[in-house]
C-alpha positions in Angstrom: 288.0 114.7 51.4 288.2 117.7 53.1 290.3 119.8 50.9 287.4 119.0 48.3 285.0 120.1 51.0 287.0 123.6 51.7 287.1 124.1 47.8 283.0 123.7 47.4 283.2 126.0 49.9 285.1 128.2 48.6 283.5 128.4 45.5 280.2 128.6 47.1 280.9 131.4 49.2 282.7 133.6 45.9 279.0 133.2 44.4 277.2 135.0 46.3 279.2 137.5 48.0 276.6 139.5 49.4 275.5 136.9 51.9 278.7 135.6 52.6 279.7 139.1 53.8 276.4 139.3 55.6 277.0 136.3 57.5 280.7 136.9 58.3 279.9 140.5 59.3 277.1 138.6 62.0 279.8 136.5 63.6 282.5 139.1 63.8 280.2 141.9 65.3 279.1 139.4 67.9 282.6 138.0 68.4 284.1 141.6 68.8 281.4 142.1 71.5 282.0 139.2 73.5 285.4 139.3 73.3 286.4 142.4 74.3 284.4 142.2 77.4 285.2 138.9 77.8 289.1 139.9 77.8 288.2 142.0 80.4 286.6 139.9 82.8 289.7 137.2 82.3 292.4 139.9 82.9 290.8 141.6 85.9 290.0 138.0 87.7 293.6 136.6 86.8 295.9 135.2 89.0 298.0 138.4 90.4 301.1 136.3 91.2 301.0 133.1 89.3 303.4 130.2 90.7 303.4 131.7 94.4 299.2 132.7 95.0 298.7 129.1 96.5 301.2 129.7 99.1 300.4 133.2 100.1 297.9 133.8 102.8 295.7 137.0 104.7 294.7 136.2 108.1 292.1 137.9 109.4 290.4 138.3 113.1 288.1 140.4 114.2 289.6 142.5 117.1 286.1 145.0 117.2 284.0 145.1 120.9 281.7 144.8 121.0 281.1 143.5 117.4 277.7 144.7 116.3 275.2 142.7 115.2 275.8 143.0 110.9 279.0 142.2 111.0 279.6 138.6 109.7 282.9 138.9 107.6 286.5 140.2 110.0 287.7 143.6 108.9 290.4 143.6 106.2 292.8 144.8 108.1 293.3 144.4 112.2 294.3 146.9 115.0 298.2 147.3 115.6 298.3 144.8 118.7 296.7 142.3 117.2 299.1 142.6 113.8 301.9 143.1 115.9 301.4 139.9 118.0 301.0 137.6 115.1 303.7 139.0 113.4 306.1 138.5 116.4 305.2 135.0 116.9 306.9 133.9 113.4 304.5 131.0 112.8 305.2 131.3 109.1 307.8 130.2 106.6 307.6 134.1 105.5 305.6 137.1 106.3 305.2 140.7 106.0 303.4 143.4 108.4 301.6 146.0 106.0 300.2 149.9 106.7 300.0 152.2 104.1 299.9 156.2 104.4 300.6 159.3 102.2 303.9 161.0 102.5 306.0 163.9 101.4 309.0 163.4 99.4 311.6 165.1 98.1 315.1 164.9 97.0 317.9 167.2 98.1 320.1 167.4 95.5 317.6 167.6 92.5 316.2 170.9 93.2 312.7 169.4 92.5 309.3 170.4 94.6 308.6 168.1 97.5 305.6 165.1 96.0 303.0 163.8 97.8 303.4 160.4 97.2 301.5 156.7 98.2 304.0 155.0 100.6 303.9 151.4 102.2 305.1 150.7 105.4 306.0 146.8 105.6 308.5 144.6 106.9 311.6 142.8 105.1 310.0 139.4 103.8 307.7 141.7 101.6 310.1 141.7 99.0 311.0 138.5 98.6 307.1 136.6 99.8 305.8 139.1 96.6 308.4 138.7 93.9 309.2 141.9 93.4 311.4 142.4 91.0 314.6 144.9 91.7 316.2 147.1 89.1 318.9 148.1 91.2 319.8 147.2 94.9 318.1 145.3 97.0 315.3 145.4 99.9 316.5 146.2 103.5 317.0 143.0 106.2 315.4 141.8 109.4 318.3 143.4 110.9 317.0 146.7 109.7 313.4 146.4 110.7 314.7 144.9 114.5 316.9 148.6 114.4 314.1 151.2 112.9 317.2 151.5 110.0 316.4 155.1 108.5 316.4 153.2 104.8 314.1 153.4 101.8 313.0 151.4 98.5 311.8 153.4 95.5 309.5 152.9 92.5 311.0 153.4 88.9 309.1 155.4 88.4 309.9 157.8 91.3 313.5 157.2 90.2 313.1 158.6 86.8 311.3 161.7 88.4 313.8 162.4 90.6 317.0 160.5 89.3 316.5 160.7 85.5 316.4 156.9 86.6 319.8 156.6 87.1 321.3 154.3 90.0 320.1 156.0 92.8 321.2 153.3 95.8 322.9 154.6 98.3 321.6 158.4 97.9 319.7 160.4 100.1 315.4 161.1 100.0 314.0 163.2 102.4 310.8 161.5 103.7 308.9 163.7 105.5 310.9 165.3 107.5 313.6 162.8 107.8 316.6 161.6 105.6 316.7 158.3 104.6 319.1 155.9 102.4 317.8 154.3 99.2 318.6 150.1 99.1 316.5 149.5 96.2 314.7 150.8 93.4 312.4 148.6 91.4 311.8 147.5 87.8 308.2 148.6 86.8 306.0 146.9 88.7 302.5 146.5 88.4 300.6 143.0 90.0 297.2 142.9 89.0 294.9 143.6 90.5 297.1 145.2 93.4 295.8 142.3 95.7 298.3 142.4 99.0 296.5 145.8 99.5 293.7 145.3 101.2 291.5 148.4 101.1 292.0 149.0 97.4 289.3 147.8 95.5 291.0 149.1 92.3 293.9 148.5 89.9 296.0 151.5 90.8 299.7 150.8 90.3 301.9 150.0 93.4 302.9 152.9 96.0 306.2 154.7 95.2 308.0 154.5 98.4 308.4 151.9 100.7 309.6 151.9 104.4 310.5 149.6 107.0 307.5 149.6 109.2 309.4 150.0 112.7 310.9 153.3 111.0 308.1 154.4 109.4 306.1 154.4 112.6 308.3 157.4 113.9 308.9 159.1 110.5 305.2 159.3 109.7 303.2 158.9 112.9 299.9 160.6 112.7 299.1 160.2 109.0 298.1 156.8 108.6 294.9 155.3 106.8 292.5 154.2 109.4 289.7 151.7 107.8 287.5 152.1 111.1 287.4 152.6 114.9 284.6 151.8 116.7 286.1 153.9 119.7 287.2 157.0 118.8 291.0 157.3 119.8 292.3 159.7 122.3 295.0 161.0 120.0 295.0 160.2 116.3 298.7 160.9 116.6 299.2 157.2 117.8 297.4 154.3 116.8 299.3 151.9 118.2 296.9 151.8 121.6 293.8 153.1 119.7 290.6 150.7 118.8 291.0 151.1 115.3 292.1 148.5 112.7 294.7 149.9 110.1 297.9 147.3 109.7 297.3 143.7 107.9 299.6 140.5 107.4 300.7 138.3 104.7 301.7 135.1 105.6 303.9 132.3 103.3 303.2 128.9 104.0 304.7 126.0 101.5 302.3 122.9 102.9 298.5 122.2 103.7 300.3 121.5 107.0 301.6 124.5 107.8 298.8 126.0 106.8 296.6 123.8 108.8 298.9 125.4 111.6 298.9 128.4 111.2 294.9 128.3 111.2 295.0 126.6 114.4 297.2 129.6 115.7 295.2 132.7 114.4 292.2 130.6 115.9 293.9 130.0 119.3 295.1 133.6 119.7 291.4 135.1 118.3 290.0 132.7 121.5 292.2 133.6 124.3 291.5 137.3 123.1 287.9 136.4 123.9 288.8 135.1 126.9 290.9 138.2 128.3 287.4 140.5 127.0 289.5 142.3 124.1 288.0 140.6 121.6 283.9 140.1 121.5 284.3 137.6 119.1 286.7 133.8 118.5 287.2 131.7 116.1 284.1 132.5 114.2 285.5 135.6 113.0 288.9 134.3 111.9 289.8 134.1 108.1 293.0 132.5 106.4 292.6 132.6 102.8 295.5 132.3 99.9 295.1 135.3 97.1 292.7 133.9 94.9 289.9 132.9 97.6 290.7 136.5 99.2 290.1 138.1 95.7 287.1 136.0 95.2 285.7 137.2 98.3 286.5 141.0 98.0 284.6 140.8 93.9 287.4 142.1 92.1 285.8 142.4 88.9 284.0 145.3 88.6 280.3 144.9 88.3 279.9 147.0 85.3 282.3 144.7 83.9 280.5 141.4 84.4 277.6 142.7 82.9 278.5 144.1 80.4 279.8 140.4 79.3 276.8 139.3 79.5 275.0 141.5 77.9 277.6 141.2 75.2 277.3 137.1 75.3 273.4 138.1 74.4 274.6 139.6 71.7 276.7 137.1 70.2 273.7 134.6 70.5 271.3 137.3 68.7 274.2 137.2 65.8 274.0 133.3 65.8 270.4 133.4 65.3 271.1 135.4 62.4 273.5 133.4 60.7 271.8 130.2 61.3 268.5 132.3 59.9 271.1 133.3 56.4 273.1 129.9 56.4 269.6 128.1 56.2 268.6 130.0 53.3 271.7 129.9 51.5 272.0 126.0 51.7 268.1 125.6 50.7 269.2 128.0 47.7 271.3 125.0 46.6 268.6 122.3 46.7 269.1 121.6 43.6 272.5 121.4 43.0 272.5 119.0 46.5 269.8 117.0 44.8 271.9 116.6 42.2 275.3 115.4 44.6 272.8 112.9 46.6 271.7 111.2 43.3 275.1 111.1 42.2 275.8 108.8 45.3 276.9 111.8 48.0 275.0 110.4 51.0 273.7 112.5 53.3 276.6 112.6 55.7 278.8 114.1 53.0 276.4 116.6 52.7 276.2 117.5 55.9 280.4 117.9 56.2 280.3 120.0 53.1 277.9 122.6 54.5 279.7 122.5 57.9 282.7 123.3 56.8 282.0 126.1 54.5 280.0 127.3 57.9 283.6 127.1 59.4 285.3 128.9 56.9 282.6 131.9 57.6 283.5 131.7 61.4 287.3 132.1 60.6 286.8 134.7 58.3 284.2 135.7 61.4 287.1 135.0 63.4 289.7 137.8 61.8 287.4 140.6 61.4 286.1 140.0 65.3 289.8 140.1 66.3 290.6 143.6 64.8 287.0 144.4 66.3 288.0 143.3 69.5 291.2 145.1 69.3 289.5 148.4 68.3 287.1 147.8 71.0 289.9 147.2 73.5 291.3 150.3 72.2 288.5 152.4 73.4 288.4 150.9 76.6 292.3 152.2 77.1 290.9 155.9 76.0 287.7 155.4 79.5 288.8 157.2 82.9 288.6 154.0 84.7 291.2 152.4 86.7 291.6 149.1 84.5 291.8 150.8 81.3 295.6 150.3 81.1 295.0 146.0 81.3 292.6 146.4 78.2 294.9 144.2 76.3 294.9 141.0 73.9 297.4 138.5 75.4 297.9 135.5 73.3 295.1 133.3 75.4 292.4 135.5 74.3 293.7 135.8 70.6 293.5 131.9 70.0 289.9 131.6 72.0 288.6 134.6 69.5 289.4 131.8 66.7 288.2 129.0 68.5 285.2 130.9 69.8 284.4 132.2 66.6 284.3 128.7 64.3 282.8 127.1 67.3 280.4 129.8 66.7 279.7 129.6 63.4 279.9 125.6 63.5 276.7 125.7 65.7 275.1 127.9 63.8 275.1 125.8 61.0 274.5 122.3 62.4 270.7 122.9 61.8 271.0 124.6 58.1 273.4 121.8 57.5 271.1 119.1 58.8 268.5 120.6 56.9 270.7 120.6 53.6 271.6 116.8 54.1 267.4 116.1 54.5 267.0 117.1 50.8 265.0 114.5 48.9 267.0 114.2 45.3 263.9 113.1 43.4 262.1 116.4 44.5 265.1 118.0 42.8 266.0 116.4 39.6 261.7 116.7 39.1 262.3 120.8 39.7 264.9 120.9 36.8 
């Protein structure tokens, strides 16, 4: 019955092409809309690290004294004692001490300029807690960070600037103003959005250099990013004793009961801080949150982003008004020939199929021209100065739910020309012809 219902659709929608490419044209303008913002919206809130963001957590405490009276949320990152004491107490199954500073690079034996460069001081678990994935070598040990080992890990892409990205392990890059031995270089590597930084608000791509954090600490004292001090340090040269919060942890923990732990640990230490008078603050300060909660609570989307999706979701529902508006006066068109199918013995149900399914043919056909729309409209988001442009992209999700959005669409639309179609009283009908 239904291949008889797709060819009086068919034929139905061949007769009068003018409407039919007026009511396709509604759904695919609203559908291009929608789902290029909509794309969006699911690639900048998507899981950064699938498989691995239920297990990876950001404490937080709130080391600030005396904490002023706004404050309700811990900073995002923590002064160096405070990082440094957690770290060293190896509560977790993994974990990774973070900073991140500017730096000047250059290579020796390529003749190129020195390169200012985004570097990120960390520990060894990094690697390995995040995934990343190596293109040649490896990341450096505990061993190295217990020894302040003078070693490096590069981006690809600073290997192709430097190294025509050849196989640069075991060369030489002058950091500052100190050589140091390449271990690694990466594949490309991009997580979005870059979540285990957490200052960045963005969706930069990763830092190009990465240090242990014991070495790094000599080799680039005095240039690291404070987020804030609420006394102003003696000597910006060392942070280490300064009231200022700048270094952040990651912590891997496979089991609600380690992480149930864990919490009680952060929460213990953030008290006896209290205690002492370091910390003006306890336990009501301290967060431990796995990546998705932490992202949730930072607003990663952009705002522009979210609403533009809805404005573009009240587009799409102006564009179903006006397909249910032509869909109702196409089927009332055919009264007659309907009159003639219900006295013939079509009951009304049969009706009603045969209208929505020739409205479902429109949203497919709705459906492909709102895809290459939403391509061409993803297209111009790529061409915007705006951090995200490079994620404007159609992953297969997002192709199928433009089909299944778009005959969804359509199929609403025509539930009420349809039921209107099936309500046709034959004897009105044959009298009229």
């Amino acid at each position: 019955m239904f291949t008889y219902y797709l060819d009086l659709a068919l034929r139905s929608l061949k007769r009068n092409k003018v409407l039919t490419a007026l009511m396709v044209l509604a759904i695919a303008v609203g559908i291009g809309a929608s789902m290029t913002t909509l794309t969006l919206v699911h690639l900048l809130s998507g899981d950064p690290i699938p498989g691995k963001s239920s297990v990876l957590y950001f404490p937080q405490v709130d080391p600030e004294n005396p904490a002023p009276p706004y404050h309700m949320e811990p900073y995002p990152a923590m002064d160096y004692r405070s990082a440094m004491d957690l770290w060293s107490a190896h509560r977790a199954d993994r974990q990774a001490i973070i900073t991140s500073s500017s730096v000047k690079v250059r290579a020796r034996d390529t003749g190129r300029p020195p390169l200012i460069l985004g570097m990120l001081s960390t520990s060894a678990d990094f690697f390995p807690m995040f995934e990343v994935p190596f293109q040649y070598g490896a990341g450096w040990s505990a061993q190295d960070d217990a020894r302040r080992a003078r070693v490096a890990v590069i981006s690809h892409d600073l290997n192709d600037k430097l190294f025509g990205g050849e196989d640069s392990v075991g060369r030489t890059l002058r950091v500052r103003d100190t050589d140091v031995r390449i271990v690694g270089v990466l594949k490309p590597w991009r997580p979005t959005p870059l979540f285990y930084d957490p200052w960045v608000r963005n969706f930069s791509k990763t830092e190009d250099v990465f240090l242990p954090f014991s070495s790094s600490m000599e080799i680039n004292q005095g240039n690291f990013q404070v987020f804030t001090c609420w006394h102003v340090p003696d000597d910006t040269r060392h942070l280490q004793n300064a009231d200022c919060v700048w270094v952040w942890l990651w912590a891997e923990l496979d089991s609600p009961a380690k992480v149930a732990s864990y919490t009680r640990f952060v929460t213990d230490y953030a008290e006896q801080q209290k205690a002492i008078g370091r910390f003006a603050t306890g336990k009501e300060h301290v967060r431990v949150r796995d990546v998705m909660t932490m992202l949730t609570e930072r607003g990663m989307v952009p705002g522009d982003v979210r609403l533009q999706a809805w404005l573009a979701l009240a587009f799409l529902l102006i564009c179903l008004f006006n397909a249910v508006g032509l869909l109702l006066a196409k089927f009332l068109r055919r009264s007659g020939e309907i009159g003639v199918r219900r006295a013939l013995g079509a009951s009304r149900r049969a009706i009603f199929a045969q209208c929505l399914v020739e409205a479902g043919v429109i949203g497919l056909l709705g459906g492909f021209f709102g895809w290459l729309l939403t391509l061409a409209g993803l297209w111009l988001v790529r061409q915007q100065p705006v951090d995200y442009a490079h994620l404007a992209h159609l992953d297969t999700g997002m192709f199928l739910a433009t089909f299944v959005m778009a005959v969804a669409a359509s199929l609403l639309a025509g539930v009420l020309p349809a039921l209107r179609a099936s309500r046709v009283v034959p004897a009105w009908q044959l009298k009229a012809l």
